[in-house]
ZAMARGU-4260 file (C-alpha; in steps of 0.2 Angstrom, whole numbers, plus 5000, padded with zeros to 4 digits):
<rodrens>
0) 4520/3912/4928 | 4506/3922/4923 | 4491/3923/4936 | 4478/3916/4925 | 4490/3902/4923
5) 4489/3899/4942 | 4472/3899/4942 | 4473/3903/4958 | 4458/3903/4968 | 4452/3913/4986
10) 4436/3906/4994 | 4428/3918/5006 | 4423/3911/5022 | 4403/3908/5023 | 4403/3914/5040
15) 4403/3932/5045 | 4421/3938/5048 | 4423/3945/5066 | 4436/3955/5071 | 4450/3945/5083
20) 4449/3931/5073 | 4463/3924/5065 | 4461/3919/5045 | 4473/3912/5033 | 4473/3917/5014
25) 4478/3902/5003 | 4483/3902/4983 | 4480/3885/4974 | 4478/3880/4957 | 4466/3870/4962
30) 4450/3866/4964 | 4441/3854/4976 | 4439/3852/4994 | 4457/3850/4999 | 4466/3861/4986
35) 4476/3868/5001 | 4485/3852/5001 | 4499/3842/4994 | 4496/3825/4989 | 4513/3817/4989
40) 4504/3801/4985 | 4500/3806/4967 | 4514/3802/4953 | 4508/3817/4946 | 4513/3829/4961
45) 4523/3843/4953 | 4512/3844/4937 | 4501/3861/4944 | 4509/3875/4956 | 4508/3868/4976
50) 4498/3878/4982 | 4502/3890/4998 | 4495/3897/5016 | 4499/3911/5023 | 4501/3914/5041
55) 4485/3916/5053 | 4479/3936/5050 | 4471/3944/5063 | 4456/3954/5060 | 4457/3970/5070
60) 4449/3988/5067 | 4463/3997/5072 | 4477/4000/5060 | 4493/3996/5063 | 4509/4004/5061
65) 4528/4002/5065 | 4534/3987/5070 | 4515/3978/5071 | 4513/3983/5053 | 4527/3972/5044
70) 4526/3959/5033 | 4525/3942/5035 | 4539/3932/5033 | 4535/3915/5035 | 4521/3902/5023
75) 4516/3886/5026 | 4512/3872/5013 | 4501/3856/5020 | 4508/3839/5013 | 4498/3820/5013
80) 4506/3806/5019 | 4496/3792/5017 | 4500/3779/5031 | 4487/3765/5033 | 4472/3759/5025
85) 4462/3775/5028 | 4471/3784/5039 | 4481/3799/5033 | 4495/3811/5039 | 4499/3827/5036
90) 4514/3838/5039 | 4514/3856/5040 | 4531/3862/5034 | 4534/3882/5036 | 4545/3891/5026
95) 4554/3909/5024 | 4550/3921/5012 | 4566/3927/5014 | 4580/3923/5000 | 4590/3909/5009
100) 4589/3894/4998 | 4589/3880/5013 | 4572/3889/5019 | 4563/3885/5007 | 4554/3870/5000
105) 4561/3865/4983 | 4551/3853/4973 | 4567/3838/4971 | 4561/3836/4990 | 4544/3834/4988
110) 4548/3823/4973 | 4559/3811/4981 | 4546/3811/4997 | 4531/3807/4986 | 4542/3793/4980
115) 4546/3788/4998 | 4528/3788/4999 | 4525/3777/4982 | 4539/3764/4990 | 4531/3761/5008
120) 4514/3757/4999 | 4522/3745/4988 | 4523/3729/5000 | 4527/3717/4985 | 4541/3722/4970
125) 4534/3725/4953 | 4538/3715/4939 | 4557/3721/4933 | 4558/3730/4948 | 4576/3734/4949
130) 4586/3727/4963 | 4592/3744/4970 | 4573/3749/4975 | 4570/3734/4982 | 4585/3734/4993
135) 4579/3754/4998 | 4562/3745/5005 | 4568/3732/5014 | 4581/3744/5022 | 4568/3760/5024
140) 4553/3750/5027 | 4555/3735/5031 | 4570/3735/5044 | 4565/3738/5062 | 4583/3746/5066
145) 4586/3760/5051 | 4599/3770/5055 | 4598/3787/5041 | 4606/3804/5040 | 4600/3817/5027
150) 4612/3828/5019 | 4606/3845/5015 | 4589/3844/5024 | 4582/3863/5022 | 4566/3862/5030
155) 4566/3842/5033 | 4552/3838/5022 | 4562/3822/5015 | 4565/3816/5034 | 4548/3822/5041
160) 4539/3811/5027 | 4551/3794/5032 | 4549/3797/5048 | 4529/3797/5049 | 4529/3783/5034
165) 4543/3773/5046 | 4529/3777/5063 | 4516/3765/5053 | 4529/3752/5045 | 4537/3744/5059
170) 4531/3739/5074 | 4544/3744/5085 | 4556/3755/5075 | 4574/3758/5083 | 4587/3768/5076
175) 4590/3785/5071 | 4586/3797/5058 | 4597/3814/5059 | 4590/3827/5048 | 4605/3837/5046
180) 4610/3855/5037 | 4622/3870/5039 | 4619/3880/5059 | 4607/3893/5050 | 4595/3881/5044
185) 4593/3873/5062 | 4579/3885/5069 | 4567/3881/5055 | 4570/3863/5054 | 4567/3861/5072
190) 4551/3868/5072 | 4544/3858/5057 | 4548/3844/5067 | 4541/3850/5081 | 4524/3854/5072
195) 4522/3838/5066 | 4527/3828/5084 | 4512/3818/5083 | 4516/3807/5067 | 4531/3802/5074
200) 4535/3785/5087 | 4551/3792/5100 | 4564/3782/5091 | 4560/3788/5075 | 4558/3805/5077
205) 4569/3816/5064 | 4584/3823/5075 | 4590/3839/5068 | 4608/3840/5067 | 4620/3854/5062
210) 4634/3846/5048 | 4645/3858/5039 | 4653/3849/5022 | 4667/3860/5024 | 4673/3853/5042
215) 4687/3842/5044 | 4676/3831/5056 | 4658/3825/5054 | 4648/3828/5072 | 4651/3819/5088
220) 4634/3813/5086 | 4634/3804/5069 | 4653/3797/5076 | 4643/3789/5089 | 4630/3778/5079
225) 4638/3762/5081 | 4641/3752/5064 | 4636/3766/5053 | 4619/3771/5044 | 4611/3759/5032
230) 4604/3776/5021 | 4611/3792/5015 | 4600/3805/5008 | 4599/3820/4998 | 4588/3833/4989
235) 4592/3845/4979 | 4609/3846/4985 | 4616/3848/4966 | 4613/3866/4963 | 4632/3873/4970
240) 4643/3863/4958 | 4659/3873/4969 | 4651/3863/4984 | 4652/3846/4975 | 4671/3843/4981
245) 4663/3845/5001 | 4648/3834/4998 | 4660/3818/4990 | 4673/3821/5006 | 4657/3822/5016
250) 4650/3807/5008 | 4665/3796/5010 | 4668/3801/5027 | 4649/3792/5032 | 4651/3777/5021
255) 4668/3773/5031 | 4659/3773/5044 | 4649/3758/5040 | 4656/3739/5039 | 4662/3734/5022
260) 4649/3721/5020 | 4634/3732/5026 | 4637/3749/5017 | 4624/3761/5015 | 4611/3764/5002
265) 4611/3781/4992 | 4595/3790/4989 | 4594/3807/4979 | 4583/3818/4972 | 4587/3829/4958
270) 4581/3841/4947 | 4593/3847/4934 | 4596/3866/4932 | 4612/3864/4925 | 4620/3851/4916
275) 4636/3854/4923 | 4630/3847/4941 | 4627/3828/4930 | 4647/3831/4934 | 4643/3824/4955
280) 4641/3807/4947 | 4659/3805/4940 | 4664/3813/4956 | 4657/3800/4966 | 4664/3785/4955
285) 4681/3792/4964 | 4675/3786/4981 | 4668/3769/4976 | 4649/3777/4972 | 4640/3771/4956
290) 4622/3778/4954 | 4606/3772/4945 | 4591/3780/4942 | 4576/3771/4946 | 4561/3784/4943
295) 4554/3803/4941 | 4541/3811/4948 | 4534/3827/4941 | 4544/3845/4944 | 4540/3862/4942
300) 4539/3868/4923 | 4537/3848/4920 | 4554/3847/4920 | 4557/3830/4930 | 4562/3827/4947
305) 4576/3812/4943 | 4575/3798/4959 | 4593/3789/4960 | 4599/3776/4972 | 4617/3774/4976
310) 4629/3758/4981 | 4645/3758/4989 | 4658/3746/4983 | 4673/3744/4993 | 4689/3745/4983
315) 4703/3730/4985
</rodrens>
């Protein structure tokens, strides 16, 4: 995207800058007070580029070289949760510059977590609600004992924004909620939790958790949630349609795990790159898994980030 497109802006601080101190440079295409942060409240989220910190710079009047002279390889973007009258939260999320796609931010997570956001606020269901999203709010936000596994979490920003929208919703929330993705993913995810400690009650912290879709076995720990989880969900796990046969096995594997007359809800974010990926949902008809889709928020390129909710139904 072109830069006057962006238009990006770069405030100068008003204070003099003195050497030692640490600054941040920050690209928004925005312009008010906090343009260095992402509403996920607002339906219209994705509609202008999110805008981007970079780490703490250090001012010094030496100049480096070798090893204190290389690039930084880590951003951070700032996200609004809003969680009661008044009172908001906000996660900081940190990211790789580098090429791995589960270190990154990708914009069906922010899409399906401003709609998290969008469903906690809504106490009362809307006129022609459909039944689905109001089975996902009593089971996300109204349950005190919500037991949920993300599939595919990358940097945990779909977990992270339950988990602080959970902290203000029930009183005293039990459960789990296991924020899960492939070994090399772990580092990052558990220091975006980590960050953000302070939006989360101890029982509804988000646990990261390795789970490979290609292992026979899913992890000792999700075997040992007694009765199952009442929510599965996913971001942006379409865009590898060769992984597609691990993710249903996966799938299959955690509804199994759940009583036949309490199986778990099915929330996904997508954002179509390829029409070929629309090929999961016949996939998932194979193991009993119908989808609806009950919303959109705003995606990159205004392309739309698709909000779909899953039920399970047993066969004979």
């Amino acid at each position: 995207m072109a830069v006057e497109q962006l238009q990006g802006v770069l405030r100068a601080a008003s204070a003099p800058r003195t050497r030692g101190q640490a600054y941040r440079l920050v690209l928004t295409a925005r312009q008010h007070a906090r343009a260095h942060i992402v509403n996920l409240a607002a339906r219209d989220v994705g509609e202008r580029p999110f805008p981007v910190m970079s780490m703490p710079i250090v001012l010094s009047s030496r100049a480096r070289t070798g090893a204190h002279a290389e690039k930084q390889q880590s951003i951070e973007r700032v996200y609004r949760v809003p969680l009661q009258a008044e009172k908001d939260g906000f996660l900081t999320i940190r990211e790789q510059t580098s090429f791995d796609l589960d270190k990154k931010v990708w914009d069906s997570g922010i899409g399906l977590s401003s709609w998290l956001v969008e469903l906690a606020r809504q106490r009362v269901p809307g006129d022609g609600e459909h039944q689905l999203v109001s089975r996902a709010r009593d089971v996300l936000f109204a349950s005190a004992r919500c037991r949920v596994v993300e599939l595919g979490a990358g940097t945990g920003i779909v977990s992270l924004t339950l988990g602080a929208l959970r902290s203000v919703s029930v009183a005293q929330g039990s459960g789990c909620i296991f924020t899960t993705d492939l070994d090399s993913a772990l580092p990052l995810l558990e220091h975006n939790v980590t960050a953000n400690d302070p939006l989360f009650k101890d029982s509804l912290r988000p646990q990261p958790l390795a789970l490979d879709w290609d292992e026979e076995t899913l992890p000792s720990e999700v075997l040992a949630v007694e009765g199952g989880f009442d929510a599965i969900i996913m971001a942006d796990v379409t865009y590898n349609t060769a992984s597609f046969p691990a993710l249903v096995r996966t799938l299959s594997r955690l509804l199994h795990l759940s009583p036949p007359d309490h199986p778990p809800i099915i929330v996904l974010g997508y954002k179509e790159r390829d029409p070929e990926e629309r090929t999961l949902w016949d996939m998932t008809k194979g193991i009993g898994v119908s989808f609806d889709r009950v919303g959109e928020r705003i995606g990159a390129g205004r392309d739309p980030v698709e909000i779909w909710l899953g039920k399970y139904e047993c066969g004979p």
